[in-house]
N, CA, C and O atoms as a printed pandas DataFrame, in Angstrom:
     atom_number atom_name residue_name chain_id  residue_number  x_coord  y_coord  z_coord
0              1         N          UNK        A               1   15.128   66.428  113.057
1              2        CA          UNK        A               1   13.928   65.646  113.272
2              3         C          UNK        A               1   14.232   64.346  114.019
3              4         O          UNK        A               1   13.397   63.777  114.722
4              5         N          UNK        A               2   15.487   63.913  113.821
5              6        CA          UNK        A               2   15.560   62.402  114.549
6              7         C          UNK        A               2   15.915   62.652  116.151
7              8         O          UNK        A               2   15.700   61.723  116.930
8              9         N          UNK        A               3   16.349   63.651  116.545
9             10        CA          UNK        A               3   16.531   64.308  117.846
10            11         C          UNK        A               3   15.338   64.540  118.418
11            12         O          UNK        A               3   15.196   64.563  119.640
12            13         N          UNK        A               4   14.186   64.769  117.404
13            14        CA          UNK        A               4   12.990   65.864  118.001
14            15         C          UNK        A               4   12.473   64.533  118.379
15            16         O          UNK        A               4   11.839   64.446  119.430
16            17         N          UNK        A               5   12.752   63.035  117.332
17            18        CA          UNK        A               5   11.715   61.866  117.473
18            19         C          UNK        A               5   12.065   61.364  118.939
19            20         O          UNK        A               5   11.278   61.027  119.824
20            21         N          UNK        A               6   13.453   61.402  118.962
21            22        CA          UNK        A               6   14.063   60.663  120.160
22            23         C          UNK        A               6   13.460   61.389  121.872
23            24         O          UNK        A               6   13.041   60.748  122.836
24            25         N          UNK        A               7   13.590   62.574  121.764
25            26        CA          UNK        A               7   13.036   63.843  123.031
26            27         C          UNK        A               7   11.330   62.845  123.390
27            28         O          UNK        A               7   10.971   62.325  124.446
28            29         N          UNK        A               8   10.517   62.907  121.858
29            30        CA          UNK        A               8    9.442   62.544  122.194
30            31         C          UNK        A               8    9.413   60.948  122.542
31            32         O          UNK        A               8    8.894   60.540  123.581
32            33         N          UNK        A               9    9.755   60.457  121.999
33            34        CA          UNK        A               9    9.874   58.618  122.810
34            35         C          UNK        A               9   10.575   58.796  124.070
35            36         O          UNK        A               9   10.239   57.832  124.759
36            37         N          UNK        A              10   11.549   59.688  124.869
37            38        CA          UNK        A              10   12.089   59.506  125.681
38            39         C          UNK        A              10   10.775   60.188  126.905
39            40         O          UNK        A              10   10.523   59.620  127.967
40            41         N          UNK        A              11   10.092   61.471  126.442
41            42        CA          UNK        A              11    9.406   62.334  127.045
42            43         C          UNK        A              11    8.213   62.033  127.225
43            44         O          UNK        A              11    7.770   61.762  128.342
44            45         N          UNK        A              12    7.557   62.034  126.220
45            46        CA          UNK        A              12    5.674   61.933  125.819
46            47         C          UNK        A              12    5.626   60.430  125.776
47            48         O          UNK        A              12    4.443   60.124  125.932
48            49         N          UNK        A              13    6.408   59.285  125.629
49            50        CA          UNK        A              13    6.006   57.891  125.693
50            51         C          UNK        A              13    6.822   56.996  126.781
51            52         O          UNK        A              13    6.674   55.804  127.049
52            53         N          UNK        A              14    7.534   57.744  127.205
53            54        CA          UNK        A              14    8.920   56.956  128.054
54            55         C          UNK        A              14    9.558   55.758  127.670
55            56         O          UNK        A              14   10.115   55.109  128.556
56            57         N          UNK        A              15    9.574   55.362  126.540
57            58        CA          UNK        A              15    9.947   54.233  126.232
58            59         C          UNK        A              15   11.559   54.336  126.273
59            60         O          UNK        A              15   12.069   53.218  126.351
60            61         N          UNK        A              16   12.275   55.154  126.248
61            62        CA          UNK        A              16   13.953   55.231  126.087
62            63         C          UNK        A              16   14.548   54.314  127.390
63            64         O          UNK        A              16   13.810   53.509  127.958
64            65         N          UNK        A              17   15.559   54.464  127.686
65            66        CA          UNK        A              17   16.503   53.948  128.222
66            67         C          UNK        A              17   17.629   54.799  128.598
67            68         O          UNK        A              17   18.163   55.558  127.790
68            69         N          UNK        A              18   17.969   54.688  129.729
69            70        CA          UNK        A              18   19.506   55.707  129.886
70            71         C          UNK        A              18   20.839   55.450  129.044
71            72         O          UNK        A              18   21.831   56.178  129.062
72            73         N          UNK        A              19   20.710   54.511  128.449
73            74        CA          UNK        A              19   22.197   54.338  127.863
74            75         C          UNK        A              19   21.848   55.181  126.473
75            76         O          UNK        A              19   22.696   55.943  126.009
76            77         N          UNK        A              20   20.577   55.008  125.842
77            78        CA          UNK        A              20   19.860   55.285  124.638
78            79         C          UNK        A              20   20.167   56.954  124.672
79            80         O          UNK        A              20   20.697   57.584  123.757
80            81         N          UNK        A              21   19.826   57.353  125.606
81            82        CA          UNK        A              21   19.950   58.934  126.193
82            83         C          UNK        A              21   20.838   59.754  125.728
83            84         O          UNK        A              21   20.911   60.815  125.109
84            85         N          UNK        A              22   22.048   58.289  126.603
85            86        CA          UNK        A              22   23.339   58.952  126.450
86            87         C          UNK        A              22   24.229   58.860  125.078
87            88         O          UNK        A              22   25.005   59.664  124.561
88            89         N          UNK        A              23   23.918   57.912  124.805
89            90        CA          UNK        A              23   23.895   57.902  123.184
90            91         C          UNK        A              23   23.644   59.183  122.213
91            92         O          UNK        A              23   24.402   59.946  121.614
92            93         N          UNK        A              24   22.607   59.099  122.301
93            94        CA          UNK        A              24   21.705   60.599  121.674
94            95         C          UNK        A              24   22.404   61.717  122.004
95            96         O          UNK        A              24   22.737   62.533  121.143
96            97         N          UNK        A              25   22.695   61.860  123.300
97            98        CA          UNK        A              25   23.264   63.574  123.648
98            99         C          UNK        A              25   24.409   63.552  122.957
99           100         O          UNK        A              25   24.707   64.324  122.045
100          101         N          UNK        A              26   25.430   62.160  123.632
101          102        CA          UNK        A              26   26.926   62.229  122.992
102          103         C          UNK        A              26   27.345   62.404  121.564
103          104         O          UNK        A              26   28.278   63.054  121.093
104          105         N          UNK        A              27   26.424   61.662  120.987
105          106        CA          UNK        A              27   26.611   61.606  119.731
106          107         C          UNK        A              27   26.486   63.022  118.895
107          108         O          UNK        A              27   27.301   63.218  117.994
108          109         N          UNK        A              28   25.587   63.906  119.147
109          110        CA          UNK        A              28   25.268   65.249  119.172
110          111         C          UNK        A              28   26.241   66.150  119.535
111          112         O          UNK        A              28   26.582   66.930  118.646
112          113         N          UNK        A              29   26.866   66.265  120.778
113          114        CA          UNK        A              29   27.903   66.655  121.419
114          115         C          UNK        A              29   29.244   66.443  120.230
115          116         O          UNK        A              29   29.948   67.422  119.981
116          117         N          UNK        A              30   29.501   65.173  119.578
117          118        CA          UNK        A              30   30.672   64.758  119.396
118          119         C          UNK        A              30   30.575   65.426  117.529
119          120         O          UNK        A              30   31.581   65.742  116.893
120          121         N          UNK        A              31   29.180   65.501  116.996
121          122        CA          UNK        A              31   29.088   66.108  115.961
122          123         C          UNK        A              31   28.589   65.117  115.019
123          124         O          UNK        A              31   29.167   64.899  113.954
124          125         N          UNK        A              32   27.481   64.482  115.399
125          126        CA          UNK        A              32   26.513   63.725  114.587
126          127         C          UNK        A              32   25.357   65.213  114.568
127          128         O          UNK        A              32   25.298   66.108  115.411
128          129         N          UNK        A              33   24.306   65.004  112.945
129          130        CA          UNK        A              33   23.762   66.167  112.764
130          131         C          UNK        A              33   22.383   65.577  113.999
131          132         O          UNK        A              33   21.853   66.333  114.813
132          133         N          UNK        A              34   22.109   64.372  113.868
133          134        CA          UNK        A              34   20.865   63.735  114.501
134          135         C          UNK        A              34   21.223   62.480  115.562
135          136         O          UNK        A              34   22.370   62.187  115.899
136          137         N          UNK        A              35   19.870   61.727  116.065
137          138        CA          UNK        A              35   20.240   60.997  116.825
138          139         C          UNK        A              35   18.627   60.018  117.586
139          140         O          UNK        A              35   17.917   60.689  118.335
140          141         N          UNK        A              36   18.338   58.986  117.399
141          142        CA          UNK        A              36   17.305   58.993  117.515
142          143         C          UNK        A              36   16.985   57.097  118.206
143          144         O          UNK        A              36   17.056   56.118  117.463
144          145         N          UNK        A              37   16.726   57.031  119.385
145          146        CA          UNK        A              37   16.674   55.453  119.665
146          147         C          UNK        A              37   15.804   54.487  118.165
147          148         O          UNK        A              37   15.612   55.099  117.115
148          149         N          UNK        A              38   15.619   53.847  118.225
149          150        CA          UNK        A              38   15.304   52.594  117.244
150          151         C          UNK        A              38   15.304   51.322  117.705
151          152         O          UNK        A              38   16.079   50.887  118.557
152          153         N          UNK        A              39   14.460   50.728  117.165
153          154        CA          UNK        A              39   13.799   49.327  117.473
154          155         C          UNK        A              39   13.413   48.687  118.871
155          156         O          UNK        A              39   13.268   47.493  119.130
156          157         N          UNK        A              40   13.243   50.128  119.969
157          158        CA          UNK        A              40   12.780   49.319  121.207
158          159         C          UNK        A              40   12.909   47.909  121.827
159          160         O          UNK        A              40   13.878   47.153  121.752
160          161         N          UNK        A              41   11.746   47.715  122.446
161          162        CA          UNK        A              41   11.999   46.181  122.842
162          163         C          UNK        A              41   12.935   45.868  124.122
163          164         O          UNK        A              41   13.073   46.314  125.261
164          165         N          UNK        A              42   13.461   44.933  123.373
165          166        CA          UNK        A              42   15.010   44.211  124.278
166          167         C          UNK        A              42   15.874   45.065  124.264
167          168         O          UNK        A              42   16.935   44.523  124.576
168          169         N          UNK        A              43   16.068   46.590  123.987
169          170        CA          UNK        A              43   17.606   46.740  124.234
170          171         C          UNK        A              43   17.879   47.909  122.981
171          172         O          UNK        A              43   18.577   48.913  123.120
172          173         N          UNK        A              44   17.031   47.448  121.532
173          174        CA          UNK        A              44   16.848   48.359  120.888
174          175         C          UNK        A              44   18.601   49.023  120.290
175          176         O          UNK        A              44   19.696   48.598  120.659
176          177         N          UNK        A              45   18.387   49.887  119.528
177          178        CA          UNK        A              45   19.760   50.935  119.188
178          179         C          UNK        A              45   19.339   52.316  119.164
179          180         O          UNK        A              45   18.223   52.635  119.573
180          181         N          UNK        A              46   20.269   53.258  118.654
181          182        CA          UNK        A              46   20.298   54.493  118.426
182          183         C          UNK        A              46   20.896   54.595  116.997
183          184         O          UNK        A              46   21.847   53.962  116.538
184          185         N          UNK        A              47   20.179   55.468  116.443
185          186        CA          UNK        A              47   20.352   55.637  114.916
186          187         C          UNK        A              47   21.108   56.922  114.983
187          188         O          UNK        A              47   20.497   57.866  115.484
188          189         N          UNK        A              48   22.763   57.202  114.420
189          190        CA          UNK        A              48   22.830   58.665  114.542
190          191         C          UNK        A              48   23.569   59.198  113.192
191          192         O          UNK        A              48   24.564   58.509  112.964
192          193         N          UNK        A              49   23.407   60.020  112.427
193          194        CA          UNK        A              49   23.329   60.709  111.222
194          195         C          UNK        A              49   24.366   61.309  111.156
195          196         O          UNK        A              49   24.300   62.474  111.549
196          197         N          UNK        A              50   25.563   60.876  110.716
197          198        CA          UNK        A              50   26.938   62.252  111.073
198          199         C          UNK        A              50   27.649   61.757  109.390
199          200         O          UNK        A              50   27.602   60.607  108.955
200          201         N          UNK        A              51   28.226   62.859  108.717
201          202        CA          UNK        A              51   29.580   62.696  107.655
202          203         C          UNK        A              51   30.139   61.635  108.093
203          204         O          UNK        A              51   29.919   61.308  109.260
204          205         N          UNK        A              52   30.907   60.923  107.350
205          206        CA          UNK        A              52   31.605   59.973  107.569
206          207         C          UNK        A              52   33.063   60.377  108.131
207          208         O          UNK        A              52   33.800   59.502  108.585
208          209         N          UNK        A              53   33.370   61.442  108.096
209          210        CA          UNK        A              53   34.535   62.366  108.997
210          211         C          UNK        A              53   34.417   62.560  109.941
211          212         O          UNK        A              53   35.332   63.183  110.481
212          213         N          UNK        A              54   33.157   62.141  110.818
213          214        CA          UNK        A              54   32.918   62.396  112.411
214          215         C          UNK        A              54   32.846   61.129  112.861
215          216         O          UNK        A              54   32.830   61.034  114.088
216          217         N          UNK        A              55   32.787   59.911  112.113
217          218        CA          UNK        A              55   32.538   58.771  112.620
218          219         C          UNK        A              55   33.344   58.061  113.820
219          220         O          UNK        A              55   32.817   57.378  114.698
220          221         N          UNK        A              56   34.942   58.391  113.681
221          222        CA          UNK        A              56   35.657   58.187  114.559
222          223         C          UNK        A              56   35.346   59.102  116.035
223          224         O          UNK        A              56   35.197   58.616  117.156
224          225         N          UNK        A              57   35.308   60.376  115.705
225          226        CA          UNK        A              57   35.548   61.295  116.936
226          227         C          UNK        A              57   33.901   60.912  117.727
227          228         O          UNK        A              57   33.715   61.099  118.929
228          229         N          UNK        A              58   32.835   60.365  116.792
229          230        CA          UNK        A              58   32.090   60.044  117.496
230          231         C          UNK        A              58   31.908   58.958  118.139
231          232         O          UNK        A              58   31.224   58.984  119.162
232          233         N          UNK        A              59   32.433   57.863  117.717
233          234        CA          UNK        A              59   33.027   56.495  118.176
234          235         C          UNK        A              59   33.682   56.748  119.045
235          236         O          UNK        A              59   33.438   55.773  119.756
236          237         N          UNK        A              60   34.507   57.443  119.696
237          238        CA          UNK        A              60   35.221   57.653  120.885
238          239         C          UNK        A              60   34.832   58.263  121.611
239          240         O          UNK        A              60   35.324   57.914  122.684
240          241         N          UNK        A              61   34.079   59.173  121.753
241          242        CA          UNK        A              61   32.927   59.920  122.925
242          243         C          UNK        A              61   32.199   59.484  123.325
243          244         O          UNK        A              61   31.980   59.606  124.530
244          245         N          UNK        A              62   31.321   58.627  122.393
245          246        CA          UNK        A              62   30.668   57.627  122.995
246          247         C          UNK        A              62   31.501   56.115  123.896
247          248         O          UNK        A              62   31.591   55.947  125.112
248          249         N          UNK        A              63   31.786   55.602  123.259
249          250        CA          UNK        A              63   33.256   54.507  123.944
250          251         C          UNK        A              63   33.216   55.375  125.419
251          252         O          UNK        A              63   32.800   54.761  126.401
252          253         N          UNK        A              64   33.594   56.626  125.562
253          254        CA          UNK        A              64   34.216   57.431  126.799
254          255         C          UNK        A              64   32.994   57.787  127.678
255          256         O          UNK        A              64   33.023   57.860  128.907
256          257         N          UNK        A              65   32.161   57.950  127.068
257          258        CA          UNK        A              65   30.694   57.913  127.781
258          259         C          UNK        A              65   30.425   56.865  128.975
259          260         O          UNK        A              65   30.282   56.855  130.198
260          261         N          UNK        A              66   30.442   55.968  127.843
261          262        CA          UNK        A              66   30.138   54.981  128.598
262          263         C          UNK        A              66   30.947   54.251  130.004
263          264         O          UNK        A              66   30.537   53.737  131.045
264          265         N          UNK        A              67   32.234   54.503  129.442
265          266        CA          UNK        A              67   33.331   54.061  130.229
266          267         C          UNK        A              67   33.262   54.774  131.533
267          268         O          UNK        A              67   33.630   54.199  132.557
268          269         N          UNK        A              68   32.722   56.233  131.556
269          270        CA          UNK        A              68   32.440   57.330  132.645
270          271         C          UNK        A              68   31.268   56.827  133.667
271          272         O          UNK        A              68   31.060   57.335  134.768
272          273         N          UNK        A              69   30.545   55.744  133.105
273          274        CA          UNK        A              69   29.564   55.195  134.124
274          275         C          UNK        A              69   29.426   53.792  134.148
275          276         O          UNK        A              69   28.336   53.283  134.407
276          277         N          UNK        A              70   30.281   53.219  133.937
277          278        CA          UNK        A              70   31.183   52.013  133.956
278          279         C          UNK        A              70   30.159   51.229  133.326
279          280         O          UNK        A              70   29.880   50.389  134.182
280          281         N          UNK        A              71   29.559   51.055  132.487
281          282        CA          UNK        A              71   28.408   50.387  131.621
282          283         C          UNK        A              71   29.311   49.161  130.498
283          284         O          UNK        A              71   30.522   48.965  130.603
284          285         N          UNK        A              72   28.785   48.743  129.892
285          286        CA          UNK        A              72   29.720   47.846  129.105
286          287         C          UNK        A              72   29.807   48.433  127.311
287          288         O          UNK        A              72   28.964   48.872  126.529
288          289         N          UNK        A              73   31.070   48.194  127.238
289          290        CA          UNK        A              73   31.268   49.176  126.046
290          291         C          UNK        A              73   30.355   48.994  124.936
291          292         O          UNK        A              73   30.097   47.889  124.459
292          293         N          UNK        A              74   29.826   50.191  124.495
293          294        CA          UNK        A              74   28.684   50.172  123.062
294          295         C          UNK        A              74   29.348   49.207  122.234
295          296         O          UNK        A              74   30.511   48.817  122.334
296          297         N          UNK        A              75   28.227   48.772  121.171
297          298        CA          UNK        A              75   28.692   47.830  119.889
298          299         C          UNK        A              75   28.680   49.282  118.701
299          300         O          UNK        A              75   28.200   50.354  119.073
300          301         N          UNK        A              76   29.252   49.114  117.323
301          302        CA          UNK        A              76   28.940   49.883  116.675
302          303         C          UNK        A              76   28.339   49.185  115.008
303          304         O          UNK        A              76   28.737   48.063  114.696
304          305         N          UNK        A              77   27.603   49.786  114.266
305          306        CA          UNK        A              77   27.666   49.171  113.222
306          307         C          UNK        A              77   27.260   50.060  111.985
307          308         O          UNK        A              77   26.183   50.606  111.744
308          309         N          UNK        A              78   28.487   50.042  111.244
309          310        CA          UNK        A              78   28.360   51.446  110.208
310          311         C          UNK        A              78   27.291   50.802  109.048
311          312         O          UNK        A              78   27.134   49.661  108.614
312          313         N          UNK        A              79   26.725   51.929  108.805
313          314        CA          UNK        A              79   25.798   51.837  107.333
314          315         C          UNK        A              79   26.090   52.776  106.661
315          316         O          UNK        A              79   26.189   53.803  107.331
316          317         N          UNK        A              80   26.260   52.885  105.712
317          318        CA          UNK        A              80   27.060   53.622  104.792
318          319         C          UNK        A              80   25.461   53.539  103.858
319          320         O          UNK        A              80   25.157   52.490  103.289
320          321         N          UNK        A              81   24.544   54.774  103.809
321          322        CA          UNK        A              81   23.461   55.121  102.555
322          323         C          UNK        A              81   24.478   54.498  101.284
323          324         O          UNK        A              81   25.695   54.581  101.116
324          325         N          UNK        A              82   23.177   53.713  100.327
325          326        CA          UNK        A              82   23.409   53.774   98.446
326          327         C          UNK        A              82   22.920   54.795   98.139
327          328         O          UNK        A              82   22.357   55.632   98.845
328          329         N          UNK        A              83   23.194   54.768   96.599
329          330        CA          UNK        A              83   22.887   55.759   95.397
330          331         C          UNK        A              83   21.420   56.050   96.050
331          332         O          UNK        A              83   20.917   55.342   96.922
332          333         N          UNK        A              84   20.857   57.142   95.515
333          334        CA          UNK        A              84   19.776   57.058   95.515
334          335         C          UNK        A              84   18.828   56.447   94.550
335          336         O          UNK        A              84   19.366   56.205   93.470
336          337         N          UNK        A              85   17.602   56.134   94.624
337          338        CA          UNK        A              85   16.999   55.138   93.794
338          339         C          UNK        A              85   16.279   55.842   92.520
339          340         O          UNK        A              85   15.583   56.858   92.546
340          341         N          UNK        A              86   16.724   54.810   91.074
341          342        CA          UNK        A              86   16.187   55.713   90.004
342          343         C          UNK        A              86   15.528   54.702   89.371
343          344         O          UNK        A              86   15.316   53.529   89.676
344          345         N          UNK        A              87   15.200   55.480   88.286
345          346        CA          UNK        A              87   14.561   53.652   87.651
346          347         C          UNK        A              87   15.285   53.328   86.405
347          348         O          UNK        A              87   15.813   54.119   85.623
348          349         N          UNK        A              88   15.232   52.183   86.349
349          350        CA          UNK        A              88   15.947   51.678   85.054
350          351         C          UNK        A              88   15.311   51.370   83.687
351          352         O          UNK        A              88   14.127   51.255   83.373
352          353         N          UNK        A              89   16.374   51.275   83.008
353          354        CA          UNK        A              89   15.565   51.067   81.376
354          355         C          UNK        A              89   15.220   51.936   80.890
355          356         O          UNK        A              89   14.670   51.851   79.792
């Protein structure tokens, strides 16, 4: 679904960006399950959904992506999901 969201902001609204793009495919390619731009605007990010065992190999495809169209190297910033939410007491 975060692939399907990203196709449609890139397609049916044009709001994406080429780096956003390339983001999305690579990240997919490198073995994230999803991939999806986020927060528009100025510059915006890409949200992408992978095990924490792909994080590296996807960190470096992307890094190499970019480097392939001489762009300036991605930032990264891990979020690691909490517990899920229960109630207390």
């Amino acid at each position: 679904m975060l692939t399907e969201g990203h196709a449609s902001l890139r397609d049916d609204f044009e709001v994406s960006w080429p780096q956003a793009d390339v983001v999305v495919d690579v990240a997919i390619a490198a073995g994230a399950y999803g991939a999806k731009m986020i927060g528009g605007g100025f510059g915006g990010s890409v949200l992408a959904l992978m095990p924490a065992e792909r994080v590296s190999s996807v960190r470096t495809a992307l890094a190499g992506g970019f480097a392939q169209r001489d762009w300036t190297p991605p930032e990264f910033l891990e979020a690691i999901p909490s517990a899920a939410a229960r109630q207390l007491g």
